[in-house]
C-alpha positions in Angstrom: 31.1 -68.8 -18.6 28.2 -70.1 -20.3 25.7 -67.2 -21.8 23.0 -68.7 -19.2 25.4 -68.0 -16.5 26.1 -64.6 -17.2 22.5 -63.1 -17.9 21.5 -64.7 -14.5 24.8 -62.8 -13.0 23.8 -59.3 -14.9 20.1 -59.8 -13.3 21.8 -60.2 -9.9 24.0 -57.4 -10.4 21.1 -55.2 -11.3 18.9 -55.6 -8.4 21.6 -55.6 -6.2 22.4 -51.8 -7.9 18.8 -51.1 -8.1 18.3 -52.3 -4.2 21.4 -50.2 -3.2 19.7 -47.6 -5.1 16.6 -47.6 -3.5 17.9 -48.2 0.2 19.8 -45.5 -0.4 17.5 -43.3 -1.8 14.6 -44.4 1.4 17.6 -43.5 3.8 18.5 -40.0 2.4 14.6 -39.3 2.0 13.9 -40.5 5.9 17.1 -38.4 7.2 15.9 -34.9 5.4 12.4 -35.4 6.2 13.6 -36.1 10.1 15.7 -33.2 9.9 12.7 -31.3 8.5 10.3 -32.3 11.4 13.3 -31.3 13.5 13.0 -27.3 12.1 9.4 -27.4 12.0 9.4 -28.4 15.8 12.1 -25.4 16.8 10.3 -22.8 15.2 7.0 -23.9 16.3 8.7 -24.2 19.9 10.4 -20.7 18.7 6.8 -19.0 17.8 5.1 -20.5 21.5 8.0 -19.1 23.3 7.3 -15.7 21.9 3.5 -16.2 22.0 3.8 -17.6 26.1 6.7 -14.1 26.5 3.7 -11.7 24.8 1.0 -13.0 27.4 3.1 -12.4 30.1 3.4 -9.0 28.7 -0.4 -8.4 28.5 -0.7 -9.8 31.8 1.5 -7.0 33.4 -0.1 -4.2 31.0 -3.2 -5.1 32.7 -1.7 -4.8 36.0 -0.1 -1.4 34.6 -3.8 -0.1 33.7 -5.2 -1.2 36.9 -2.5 0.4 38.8 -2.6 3.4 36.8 -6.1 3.7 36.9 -6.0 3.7 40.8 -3.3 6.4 41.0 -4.9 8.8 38.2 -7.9 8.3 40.8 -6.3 9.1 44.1 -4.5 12.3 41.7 -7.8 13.6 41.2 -8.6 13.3 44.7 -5.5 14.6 45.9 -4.5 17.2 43.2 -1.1 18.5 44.6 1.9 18.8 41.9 3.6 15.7 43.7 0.8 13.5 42.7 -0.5 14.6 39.5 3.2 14.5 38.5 3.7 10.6 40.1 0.7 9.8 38.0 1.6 11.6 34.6 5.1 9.0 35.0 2.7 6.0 36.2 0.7 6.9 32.7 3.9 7.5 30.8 5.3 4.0 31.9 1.8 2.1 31.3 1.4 3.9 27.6 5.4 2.1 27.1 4.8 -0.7 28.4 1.0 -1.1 26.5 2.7 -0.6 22.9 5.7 -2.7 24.0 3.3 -5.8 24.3 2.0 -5.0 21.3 4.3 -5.3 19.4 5.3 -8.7 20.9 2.5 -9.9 19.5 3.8 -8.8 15.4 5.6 -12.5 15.0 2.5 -14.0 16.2 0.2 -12.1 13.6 2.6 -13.3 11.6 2.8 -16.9 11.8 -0.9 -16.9 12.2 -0.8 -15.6 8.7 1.5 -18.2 7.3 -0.5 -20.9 9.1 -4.0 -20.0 8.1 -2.6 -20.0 4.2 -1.3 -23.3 4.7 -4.3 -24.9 6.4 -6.4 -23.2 2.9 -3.9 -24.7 0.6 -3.8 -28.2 2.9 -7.5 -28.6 2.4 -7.4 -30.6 -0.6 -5.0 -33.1 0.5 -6.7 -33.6 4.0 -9.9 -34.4 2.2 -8.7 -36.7 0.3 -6.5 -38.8 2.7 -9.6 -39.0 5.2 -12.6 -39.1 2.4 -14.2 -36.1 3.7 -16.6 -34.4 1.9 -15.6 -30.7 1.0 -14.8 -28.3 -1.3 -11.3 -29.7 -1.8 -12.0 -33.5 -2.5 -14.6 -31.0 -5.0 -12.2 -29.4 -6.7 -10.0 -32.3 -7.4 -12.5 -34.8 -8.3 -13.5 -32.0 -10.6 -10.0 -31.4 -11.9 -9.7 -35.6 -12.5 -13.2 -34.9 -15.0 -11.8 -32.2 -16.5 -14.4 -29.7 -15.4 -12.3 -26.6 -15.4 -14.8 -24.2 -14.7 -15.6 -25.6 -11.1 -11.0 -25.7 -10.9 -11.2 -22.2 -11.6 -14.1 -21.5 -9.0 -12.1 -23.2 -6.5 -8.7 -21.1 -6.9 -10.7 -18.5 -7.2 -12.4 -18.9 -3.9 -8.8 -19.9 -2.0 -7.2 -17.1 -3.8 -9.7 -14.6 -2.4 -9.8 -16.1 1.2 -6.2 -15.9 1.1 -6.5 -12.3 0.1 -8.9 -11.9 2.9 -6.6 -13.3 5.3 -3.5 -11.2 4.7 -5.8 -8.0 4.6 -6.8 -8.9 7.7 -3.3 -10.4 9.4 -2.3 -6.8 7.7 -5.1 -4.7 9.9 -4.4 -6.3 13.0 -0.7 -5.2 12.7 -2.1 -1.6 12.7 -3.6 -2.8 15.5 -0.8 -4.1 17.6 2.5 -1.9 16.5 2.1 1.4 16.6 5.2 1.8 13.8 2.6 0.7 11.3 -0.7 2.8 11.5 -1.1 5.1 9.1 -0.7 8.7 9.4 -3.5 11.4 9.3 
């Protein structure tokens, strides 16, 4: 074979590899980010089961309370042992059932929590896909200038509203699970 020949064979043979390469490559890429999409949809279907089960829970502590509230009334109008004891249980089973919702409502806190980080962090990148004016297309416009001190005000303005958000996230479980109040 002529030299001619054989360079024009080596340039077919490496685009053919490099093609290959980079089908291959494209294909892999597309089947783990469709398999990510695939996890991000179950938990997110995972978290609005448990958030739709935890409503349905309020919804019969309120019922609980109302009930309760009418039997602790017709207890103080009727005070015979039979009664005030029927409405001690009623009180008993609301107070369960009240703390039991509750703490239904710990995985929600909780992937509230994760969420709200992510939209922080997300900012920048959402700014700059749709040219929106913000703190994020800021702070990287800033960080293409080389104008670390407004970089450093940004992270230190996510870094604190991220703090914020898990002291509050960590709060609100006080709130909602009894397990995790503190003790007097």
């Amino acid at each position: 074979m002529r030299r001619a020949d054989l360079e024009s064979l080596s340039v077919r043979i490496a685009l053919a590899v490099g093609f290959v390469g980079t089908l291959g490559l494209w294909l892999y890429t597309n089947y783990a980010f469709t398999q990510r999409i695939e996890t991000v949809q179950r938990d997110a279907a995972a978290v609005a089961a448990r958030y739709t089960n935890a409503q349905e829970l309020l919804a019969t502590v309120r019922a609980q309370v109302l009930v309760s509230s009418v039997r602790v009334r017709d207890a103080l109008l009727d005070p015979t042992p039979a009664a005030l004891q029927q409405c001690r249980e009623q009180l008993e089973k609301s107070s369960r059932i009240t703390t039991t919702t509750l703490e239904g409502y710990v995985p929600v806190l909780t992937t509230a929590g994760v969420v709200f980080s992510f939209l922080i962090s997300a900012n920048v990148v959402v700014e700059k896909v749709f040219s929106w004016p913000g703190i994020g297309s800021y702070a990287l416009e800033a960080l293409v200038a080389s104008d670390y001190a407004a970089v450093q005000g940004f992270v230190l303005a996510v870094a604190a509203l991220y703090v914020l958000i898990n002291i509050a996230i960590d709060i609100l479980y006080g709130v909602v699970d009894v397990r995790v109040r503190l003790g007097g």
